[in-house]
C-alpha positions as CSV (number, residue, x, y, z in Angstrom):
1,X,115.6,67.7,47.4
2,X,114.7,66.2,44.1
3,X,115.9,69.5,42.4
4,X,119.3,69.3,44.0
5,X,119.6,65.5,42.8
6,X,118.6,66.7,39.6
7,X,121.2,69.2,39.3
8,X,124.1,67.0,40.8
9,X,123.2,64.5,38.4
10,X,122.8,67.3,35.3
11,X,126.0,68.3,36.4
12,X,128.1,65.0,36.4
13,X,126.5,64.3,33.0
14,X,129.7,65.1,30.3
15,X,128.9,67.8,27.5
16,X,128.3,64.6,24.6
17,X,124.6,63.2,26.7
18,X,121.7,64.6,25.7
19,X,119.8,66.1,28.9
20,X,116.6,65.4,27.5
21,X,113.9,63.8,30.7
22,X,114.5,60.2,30.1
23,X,118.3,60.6,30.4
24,X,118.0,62.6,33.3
25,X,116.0,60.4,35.3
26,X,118.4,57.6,34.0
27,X,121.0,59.4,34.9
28,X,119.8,60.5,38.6
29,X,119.0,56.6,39.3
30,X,122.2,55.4,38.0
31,X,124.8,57.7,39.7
32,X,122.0,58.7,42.6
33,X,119.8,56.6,43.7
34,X,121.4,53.0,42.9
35,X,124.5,53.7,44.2
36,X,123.0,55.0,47.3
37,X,120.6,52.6,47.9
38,X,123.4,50.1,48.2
39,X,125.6,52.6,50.4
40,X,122.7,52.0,52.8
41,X,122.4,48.4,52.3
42,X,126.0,47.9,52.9
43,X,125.3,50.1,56.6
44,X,122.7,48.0,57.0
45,X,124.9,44.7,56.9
46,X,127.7,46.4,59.1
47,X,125.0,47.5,61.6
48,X,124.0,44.0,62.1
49,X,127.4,42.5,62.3
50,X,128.4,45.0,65.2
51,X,124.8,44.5,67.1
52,X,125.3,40.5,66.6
53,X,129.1,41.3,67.9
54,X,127.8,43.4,70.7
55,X,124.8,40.8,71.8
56,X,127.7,38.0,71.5
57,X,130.0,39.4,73.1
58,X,129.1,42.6,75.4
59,X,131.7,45.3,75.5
60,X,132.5,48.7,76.2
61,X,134.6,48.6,72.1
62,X,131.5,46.3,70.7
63,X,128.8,48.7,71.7
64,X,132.0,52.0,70.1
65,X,131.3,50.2,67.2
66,X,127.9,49.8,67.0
67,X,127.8,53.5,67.7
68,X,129.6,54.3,65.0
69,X,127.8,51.9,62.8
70,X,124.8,53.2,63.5
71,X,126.3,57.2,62.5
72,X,127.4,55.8,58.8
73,X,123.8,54.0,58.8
74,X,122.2,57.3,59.8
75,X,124.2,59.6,57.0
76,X,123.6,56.6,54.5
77,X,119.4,56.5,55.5
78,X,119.8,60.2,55.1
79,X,121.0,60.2,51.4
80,X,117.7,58.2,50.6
81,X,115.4,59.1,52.8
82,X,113.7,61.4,50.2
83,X,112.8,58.0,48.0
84,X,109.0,58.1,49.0
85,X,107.6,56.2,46.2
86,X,107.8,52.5,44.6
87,X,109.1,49.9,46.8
88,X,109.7,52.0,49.7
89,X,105.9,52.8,50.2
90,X,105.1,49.1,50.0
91,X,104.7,47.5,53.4
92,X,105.1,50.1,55.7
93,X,108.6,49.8,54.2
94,X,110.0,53.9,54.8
95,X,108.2,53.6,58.3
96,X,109.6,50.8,59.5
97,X,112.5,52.4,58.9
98,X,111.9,55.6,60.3
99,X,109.2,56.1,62.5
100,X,109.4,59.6,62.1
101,X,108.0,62.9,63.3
102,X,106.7,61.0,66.5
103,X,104.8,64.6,67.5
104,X,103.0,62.8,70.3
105,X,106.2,60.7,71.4
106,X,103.7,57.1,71.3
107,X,107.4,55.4,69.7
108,X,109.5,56.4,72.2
109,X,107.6,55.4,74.9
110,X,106.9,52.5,73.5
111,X,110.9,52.1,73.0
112,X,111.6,53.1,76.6
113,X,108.7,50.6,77.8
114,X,110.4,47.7,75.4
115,X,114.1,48.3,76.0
116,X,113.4,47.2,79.9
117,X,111.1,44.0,79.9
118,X,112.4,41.0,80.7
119,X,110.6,39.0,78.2
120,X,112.5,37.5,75.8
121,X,109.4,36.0,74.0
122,X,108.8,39.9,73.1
123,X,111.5,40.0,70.6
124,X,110.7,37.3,68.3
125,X,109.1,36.4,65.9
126,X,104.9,36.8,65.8
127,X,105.4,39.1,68.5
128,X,108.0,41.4,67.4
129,X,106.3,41.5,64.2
130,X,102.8,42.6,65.6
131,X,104.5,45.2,67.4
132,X,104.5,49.3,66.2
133,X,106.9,50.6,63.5
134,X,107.9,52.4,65.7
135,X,109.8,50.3,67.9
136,X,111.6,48.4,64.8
137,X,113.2,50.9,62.7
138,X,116.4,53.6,63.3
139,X,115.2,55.7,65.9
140,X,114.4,52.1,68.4
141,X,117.8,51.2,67.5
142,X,119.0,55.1,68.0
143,X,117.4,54.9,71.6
144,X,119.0,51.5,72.3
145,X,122.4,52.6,71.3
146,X,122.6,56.2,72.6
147,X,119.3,56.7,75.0
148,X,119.2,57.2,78.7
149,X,121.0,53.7,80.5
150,X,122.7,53.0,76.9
151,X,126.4,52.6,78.2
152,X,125.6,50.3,80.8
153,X,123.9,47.9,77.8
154,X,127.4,46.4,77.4
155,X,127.4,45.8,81.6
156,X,123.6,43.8,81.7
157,X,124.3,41.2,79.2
158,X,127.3,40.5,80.9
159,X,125.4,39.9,84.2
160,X,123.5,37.6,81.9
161,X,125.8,35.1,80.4
């Protein structure tokens, strides 16, 4: 993947840059990963604003667009996914993320066994935090949004209110 960054980069460079290794990796940060990385970040905020939307005020259009801002989130994650040093190694940072390969399915089950309680007191704060990676990050919210049950979310908070 780096290789194919590399070239991209290499090949947006004009003729007069010297493609020496500093200017390449200055290169592949500035056009690459910088303007990616806040791609993502902007998904990110849009993701929150249609789940905030969609806990506020439950609908069949509120949880459409939380769908669909969960597909640009997903394509922008996927542009840096391949960043697996620096910052995004600190913390449990990449994981948290993206739990991801689950080969023995633990997250998922964990998901499914999460998506159903009752107890509110799960989802905040101490709690939440204390809980796996693998209930926190893209595929949890994946699960929520398009798993088994996941079009009648809209229908149980409104039994709720």
């Amino acid at each position: 993947m780096l290789t194919l960054v590399a070239a991209s980069t290499m090949a947006a460079c004009t003729q007069s840059e010297t493609l020496g290794p500093r200017s390449v990796v200055t290169a592949i940060i500035e056009k690459q990963v910088i303007p990616d990385n806040n791609a993502f970040a902007a998904a990110a905020q849009k993701q929150q604003e249609s789940i905030n939307s969609l806990c506020k005020s439950p609908s069949a259009d509120g949880l459409q667009d939380a769908r669909e801002s969960f597909r640009s989130l997903a394509l922008s994650w996927s542009r840096i996914e391949w960043l697996n040093f620096g910052p995004a190694r600190e913390g449990n940072r990449r994981e948290t993320l993206f739990f991801w390969p689950d080969n023995r399915g633990r997250g998922l089950r964990q998901i499914e066994e999460l998506a159903v309680s009752t107890n509110a007191a799960e989802f905040e704060g101490a709690a939440f935090a204390g809980k796996s990676v693998a209930v926190k990050g893209m595929p949890a919210l994946e699960y929520v949004l398009f798993g088994q049950g996941s079009d009648a979310f809209y229908q149980r908070g409104k039994k709720a209110d």
